[in-house]
C-alpha positions in Angstrom: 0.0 0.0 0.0 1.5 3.9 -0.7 0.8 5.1 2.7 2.4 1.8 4.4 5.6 2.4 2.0 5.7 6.1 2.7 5.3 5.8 6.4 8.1 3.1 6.3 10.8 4.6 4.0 10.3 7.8 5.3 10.7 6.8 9.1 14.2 5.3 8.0 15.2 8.7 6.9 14.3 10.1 10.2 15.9 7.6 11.7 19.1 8.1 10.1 20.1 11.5 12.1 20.1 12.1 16.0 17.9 10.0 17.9 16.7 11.8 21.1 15.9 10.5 24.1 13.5 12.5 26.7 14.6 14.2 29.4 13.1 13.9 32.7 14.0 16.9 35.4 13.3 15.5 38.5 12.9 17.7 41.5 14.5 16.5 45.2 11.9 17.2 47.2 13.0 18.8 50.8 11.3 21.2 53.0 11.5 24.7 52.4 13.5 27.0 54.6 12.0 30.1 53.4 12.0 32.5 50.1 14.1 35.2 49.3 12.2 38.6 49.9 12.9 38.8 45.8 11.7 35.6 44.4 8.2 36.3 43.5 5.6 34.1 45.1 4.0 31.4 43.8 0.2 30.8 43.1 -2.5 28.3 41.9 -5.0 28.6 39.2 -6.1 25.0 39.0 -5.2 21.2 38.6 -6.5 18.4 36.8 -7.5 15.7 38.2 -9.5 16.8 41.0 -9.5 13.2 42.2 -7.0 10.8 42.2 -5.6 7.6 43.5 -1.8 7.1 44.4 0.3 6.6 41.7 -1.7 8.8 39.4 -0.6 12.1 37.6 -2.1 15.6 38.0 -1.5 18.4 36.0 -0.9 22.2 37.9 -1.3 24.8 36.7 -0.1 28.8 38.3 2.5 31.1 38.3 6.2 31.0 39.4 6.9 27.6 39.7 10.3 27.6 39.1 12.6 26.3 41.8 9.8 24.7 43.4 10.7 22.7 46.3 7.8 20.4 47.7 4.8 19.6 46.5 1.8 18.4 48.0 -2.0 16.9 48.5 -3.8 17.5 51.7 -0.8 17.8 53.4 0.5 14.6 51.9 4.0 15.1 49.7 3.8 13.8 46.6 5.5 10.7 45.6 7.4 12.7 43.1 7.0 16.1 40.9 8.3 17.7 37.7 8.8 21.1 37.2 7.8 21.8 33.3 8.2 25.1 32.9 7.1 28.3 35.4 3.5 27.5 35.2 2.9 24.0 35.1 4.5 21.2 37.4 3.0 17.5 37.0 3.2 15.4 40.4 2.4 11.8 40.8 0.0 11.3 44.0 2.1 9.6 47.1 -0.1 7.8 49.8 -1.9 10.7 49.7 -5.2 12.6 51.7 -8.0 14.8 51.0 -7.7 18.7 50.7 -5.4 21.1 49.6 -2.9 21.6 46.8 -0.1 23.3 47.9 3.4 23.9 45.8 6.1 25.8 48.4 9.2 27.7 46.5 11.6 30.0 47.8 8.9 32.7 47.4 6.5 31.1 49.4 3.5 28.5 49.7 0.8 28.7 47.2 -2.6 26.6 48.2 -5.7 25.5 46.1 -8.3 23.8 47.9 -10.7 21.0 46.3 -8.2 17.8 45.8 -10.0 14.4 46.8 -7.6 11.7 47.6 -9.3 8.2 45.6 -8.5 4.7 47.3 -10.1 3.2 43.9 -7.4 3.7 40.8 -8.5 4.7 37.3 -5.9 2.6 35.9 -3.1 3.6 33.3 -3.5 4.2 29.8 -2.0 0.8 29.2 -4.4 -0.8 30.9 -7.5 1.1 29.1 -5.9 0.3 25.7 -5.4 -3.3 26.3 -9.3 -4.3 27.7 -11.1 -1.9 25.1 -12.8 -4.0 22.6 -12.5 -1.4 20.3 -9.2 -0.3 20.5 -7.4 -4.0 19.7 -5.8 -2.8 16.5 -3.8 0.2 18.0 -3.4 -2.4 21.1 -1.4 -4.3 18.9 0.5 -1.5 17.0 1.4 0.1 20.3 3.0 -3.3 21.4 4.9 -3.5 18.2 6.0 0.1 18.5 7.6 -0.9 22.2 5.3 1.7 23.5 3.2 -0.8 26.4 5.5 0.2 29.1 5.4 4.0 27.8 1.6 4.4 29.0 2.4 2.3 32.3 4.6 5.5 33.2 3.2 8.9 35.1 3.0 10.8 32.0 0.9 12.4 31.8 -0.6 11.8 28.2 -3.5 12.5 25.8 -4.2 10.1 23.5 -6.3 10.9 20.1 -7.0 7.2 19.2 -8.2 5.7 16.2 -10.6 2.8 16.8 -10.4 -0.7 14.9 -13.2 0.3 12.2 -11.2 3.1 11.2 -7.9 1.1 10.8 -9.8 -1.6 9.0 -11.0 1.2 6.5 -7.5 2.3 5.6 -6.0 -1.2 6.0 -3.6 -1.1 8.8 -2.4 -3.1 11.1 0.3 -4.2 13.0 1.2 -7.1 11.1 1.7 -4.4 8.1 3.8 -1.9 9.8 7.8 -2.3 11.1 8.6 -1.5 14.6 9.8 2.3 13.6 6.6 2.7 11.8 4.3 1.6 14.2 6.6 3.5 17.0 5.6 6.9 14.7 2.1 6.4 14.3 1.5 5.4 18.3 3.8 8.8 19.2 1.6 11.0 16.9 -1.6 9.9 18.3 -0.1 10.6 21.6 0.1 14.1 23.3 2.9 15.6 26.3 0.1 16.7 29.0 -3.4 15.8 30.1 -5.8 17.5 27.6 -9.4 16.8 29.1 -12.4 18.1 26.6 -13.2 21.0 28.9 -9.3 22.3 29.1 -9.6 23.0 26.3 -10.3 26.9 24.9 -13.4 27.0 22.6 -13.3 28.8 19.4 -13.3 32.6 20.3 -15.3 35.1 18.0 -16.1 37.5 16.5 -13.4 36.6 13.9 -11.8 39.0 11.0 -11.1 37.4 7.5 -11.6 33.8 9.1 -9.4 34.1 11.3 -10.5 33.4 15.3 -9.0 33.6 18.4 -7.9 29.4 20.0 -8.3 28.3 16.0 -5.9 25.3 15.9 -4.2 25.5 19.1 -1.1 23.9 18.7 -0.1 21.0 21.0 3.1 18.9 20.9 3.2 14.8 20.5 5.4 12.7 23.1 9.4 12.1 22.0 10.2 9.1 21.9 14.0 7.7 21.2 12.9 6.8 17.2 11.6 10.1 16.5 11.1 13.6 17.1 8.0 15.6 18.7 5.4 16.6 16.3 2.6 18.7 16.3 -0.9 18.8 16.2 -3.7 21.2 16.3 -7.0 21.2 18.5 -10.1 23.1 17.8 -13.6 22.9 20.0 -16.3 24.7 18.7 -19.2 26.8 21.0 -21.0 23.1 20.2 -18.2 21.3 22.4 -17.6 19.5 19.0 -13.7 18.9 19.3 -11.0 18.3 16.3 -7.4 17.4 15.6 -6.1 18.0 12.3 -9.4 18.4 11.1 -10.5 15.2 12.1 -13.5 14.9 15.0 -13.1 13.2 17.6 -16.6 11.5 18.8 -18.7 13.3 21.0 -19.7 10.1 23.0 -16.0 8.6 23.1 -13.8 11.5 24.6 -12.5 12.0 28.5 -11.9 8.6 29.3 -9.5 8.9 32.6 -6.9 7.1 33.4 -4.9 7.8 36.7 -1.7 8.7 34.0 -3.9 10.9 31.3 -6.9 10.8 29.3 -7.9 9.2 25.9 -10.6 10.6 23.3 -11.8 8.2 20.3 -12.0 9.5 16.9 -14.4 9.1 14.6 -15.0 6.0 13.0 -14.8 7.3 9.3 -11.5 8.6 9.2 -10.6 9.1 12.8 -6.8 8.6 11.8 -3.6 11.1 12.1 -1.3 10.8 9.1 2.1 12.9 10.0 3.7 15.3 7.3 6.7 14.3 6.2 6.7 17.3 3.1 6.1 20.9 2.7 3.6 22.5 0.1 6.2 22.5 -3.2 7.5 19.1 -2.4 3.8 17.6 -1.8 2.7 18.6 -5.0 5.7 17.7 -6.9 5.9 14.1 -5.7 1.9 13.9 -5.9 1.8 12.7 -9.6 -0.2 10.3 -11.2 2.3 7.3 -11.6 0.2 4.6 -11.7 -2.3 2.4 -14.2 -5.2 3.1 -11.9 -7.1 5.6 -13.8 -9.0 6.8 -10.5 -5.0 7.6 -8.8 -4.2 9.5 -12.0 -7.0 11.6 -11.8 -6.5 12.5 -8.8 -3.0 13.0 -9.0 -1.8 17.1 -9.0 0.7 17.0 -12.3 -1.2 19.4 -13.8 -0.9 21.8 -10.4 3.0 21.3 -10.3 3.1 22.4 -13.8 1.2 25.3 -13.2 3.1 26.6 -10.5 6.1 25.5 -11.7 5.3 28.1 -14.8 3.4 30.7 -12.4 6.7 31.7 -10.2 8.1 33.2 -13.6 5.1 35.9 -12.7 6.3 36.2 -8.9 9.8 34.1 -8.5 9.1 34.1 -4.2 5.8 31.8 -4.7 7.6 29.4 -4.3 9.6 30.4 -1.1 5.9 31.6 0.3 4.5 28.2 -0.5 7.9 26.6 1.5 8.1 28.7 4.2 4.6 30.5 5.1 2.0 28.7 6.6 -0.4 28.0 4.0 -3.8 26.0 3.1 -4.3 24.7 -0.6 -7.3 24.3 -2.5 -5.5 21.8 -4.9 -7.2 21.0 -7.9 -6.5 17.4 -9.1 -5.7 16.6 -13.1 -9.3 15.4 -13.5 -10.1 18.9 -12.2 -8.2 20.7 -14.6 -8.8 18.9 -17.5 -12.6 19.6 -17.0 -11.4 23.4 -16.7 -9.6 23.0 -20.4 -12.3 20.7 -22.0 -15.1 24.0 -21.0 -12.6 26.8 -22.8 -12.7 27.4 -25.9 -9.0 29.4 -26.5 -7.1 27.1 -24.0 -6.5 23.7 -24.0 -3.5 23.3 -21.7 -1.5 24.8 -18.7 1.1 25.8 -21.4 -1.8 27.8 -23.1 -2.4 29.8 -19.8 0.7 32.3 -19.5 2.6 33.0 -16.4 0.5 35.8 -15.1 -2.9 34.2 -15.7 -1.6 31.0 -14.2 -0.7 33.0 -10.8 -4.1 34.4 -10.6 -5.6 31.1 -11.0 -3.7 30.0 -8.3 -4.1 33.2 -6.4 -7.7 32.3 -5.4 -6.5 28.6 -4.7 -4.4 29.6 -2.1 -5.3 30.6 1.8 -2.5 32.3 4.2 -2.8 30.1 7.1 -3.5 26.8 8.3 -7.3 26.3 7.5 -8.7 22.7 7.8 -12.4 22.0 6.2 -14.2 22.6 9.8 -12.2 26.2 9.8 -13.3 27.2 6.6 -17.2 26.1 7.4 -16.9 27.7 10.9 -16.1 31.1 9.1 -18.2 30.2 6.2 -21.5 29.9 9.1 -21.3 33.5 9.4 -20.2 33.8 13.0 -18.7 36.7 14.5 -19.4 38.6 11.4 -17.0 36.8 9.2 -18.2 35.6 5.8 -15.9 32.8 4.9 -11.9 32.9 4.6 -10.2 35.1 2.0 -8.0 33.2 -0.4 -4.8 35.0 -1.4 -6.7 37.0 -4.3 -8.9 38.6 -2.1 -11.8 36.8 -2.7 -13.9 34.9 0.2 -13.4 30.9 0.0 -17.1 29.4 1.3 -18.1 25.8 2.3 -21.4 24.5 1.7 -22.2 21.1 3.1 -25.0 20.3 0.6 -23.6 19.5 -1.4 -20.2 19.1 0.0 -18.0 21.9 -1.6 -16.0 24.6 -1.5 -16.4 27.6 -3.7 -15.8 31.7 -4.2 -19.1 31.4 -5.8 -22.2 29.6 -4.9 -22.8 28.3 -8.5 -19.2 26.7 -8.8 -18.3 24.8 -6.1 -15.5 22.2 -5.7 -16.3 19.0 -4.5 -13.6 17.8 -1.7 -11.9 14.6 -3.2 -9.6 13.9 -0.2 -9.6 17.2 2.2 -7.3 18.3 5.0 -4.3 16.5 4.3 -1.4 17.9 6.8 1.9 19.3 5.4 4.9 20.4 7.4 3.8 24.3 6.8 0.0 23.8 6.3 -2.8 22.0 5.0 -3.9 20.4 1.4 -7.2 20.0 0.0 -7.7 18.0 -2.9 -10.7 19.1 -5.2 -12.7 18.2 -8.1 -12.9 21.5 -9.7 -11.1 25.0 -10.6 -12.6 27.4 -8.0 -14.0 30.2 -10.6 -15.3 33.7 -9.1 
């Protein structure tokens, strides 16, 4: 299969350069002998779990952190903390007891009230993966990525997983996938932190151009020692509906604890995270239509790279912009253009079109920013004033969901052949048709 032989030759690229094991910063913990009149003092804003057993992991969150010398639950020390950075620590719960949070540093002793100590353990991640009848596939891929003893640790971890039907669909499995391949695909379903559906920010508008406040919010995957952190990006809509990389993750599968993090199914249509291993040149150029299946050549984007290819003699930094800006693509497949060709009557041909007509073509095919499908029909929906996303040209890019399309105008809209396919510096959308104002 492509995506098996892409995900496997390009992991042994990866592979080939450092490979980085995590750091852990462990903090002694002593009793505090006082602050230093200029070391600010700390303070609590909240933590997550409000309940938990010993052994598990909860999240706090405050202000000046650093230096942070005890840590603890009802009066209980934790069995061990981590300082992450100046406003979050993550501590692992020791015998523990009911009441306050407190975190002592040499500025002081900041207290949050409402911890319950739990004698009754959620369980680790591990142990929600391996007795979830639906979750047997990525069971299986997680113990061939040597990742079981991973989700036995503290963590804590969010994981966005895909559920059997889904990897059925696409046809993977573990049996198909190498050890680095199967390593990558666990570690990019996997989040650093405990992301619970209400920590998470909702959609902010009003919004100007499409653009809205906590739109994507950017989140990093775990390290592991065969590859490197990736991203990924989260939106929840005012509905609660929530999203990753476009793809939605179901409503009635999502905040399932576990005393080390929290896992949220994803949809059983295409609930599955592909990485990006190209940016938007290189993505188009090697998306060509070598093949004798006459569906995979029309889909394929020659046609695109030969466009662009000829429009950068019209502005010579498109292409840097399409390498280095963040960018979403409306890419038309050949089919597409060849339907575009067959309706004009003086051109025939990307070589008929010159270099100037070619870049406004692609001018209104192009979106500054990382838009996936549900961005575009969020500003599309007319909230906070916003009337859909402007392209590069100018011109508003709409989504209609009956039919399912994208257009600049209602009366020529593009069908979405495969839509919000991640690239290192953006997002691809493959359509059916040349968006026409």
């Amino acid at each position: 299969m492509n995506i098996l032989r892409k995900l496997n030759g390009l992991i042994l690229l990866m592979l080939s350069g450092a490979i980085l094991t995590t750091t852990i910063i462990s903090c002694k913990k002593t009793d505090s002998g006082g602050g230093g009149n200029a070391t600010p003092a700390p303070s609590i804003t909240s933590f997550s779990p409000s309940s938990a057993a010993s052994g598990a992991t909860v999240t706090i969150t405050g202000t000046n952190f650093t230096g942070a010398t005890a840590v603890k639950f009802g009066g209980t020390a934790a069995a061990s903390y981590t300082v992450v950075n100046a406003t979050t620590i993550t501590a692992v719960v020791g015998s523990g007891s009911s009441g306050d949070v407190s975190v002592t540093t040499p500025g002081g002793t900041a207290t949050k009230a409402g911890f319950t100590f739990s004698t009754t353990s959620l369980g680790k991640i591990k142990d929600k993966i391996n007795t979830d009848a639906e979750l047997t596939q990525i069971k299986a891929i997680v113990a061939k990525g040597l990742l079981s003893d991973t989700f036995a640790k503290p963590g804590p971890f969010t994981v966005f997983a895909p559920v059997d039907a889904t990897l059925t669909a696409y046809g993977l499995s573990a049996s198909l996938l190498d050890q680095p391949t199967s390593e990558l695909v666990v570690a990019y379903h996997t989040v650093a932190g405990r992301y619970l559906s209400t920590d998470i920010p909702t959609i902010v508008t009003p919004g100007s151009n499409g653009n809205y406040q906590n739109e994507n919010i950017k989140v990093f995957t775990i390290k592991t020692p065969g590859n490197l952190p990736d991203s990924l990006f989260i939106t929840k809509l005012p509905s609660g509906d929530i999203y990753v990389n476009g793809v939605s993750v179901d409503g009635a599968k999502k905040d399932i604890l576990a005393d080390n993090g929290v896992i949220h199914k994803l949809n059983n249509t295409n609930g599955f995270l592909f990485p990006s291993f190209d940016d938007a040149v290189d993505y188009i150029n090697k998306s060509t239509a070598n093949s004798t299946s006459a569906t995979t050549k029309a889909n394929g984007l020659d046609s695109l790279a030969k466009a662009l290819a000829k429009a950068k003699q019209a502005l010579p930094q498109l292409e840097q912009l399409l390498r280095t800006s963040v960018v979403s693509i409306m890419a038309p497949t050949n089919k597409a253009f060849q339907d575009f060709f067959a309706s004009q009557p003086n051109f025939k041909k990307v070589d008929d079109l010159s270099a100037q007509q070619l870049l406004s073509l692609l001018s209104d095919h192009l979106v500054l920013g990382r838009k996936f499908i549900i961005n575009i029909a969020f500003a599309s929906s007319g909230q906070g004033g916003s009337t859909g996303v402007n392209t590069y040209s100018g011109v508003p890019l709409k989504f209609s969901s009956n039919p399912l399309a994208l257009y600049l105008t209602p009366t020529a809209g593009a069908d979405l052949v495969v839509p919000d396919i991640m690239i290192l510096n953006g997002v691809v959308h493959k359509i059916g048709k040349i968006l026409t104002k």
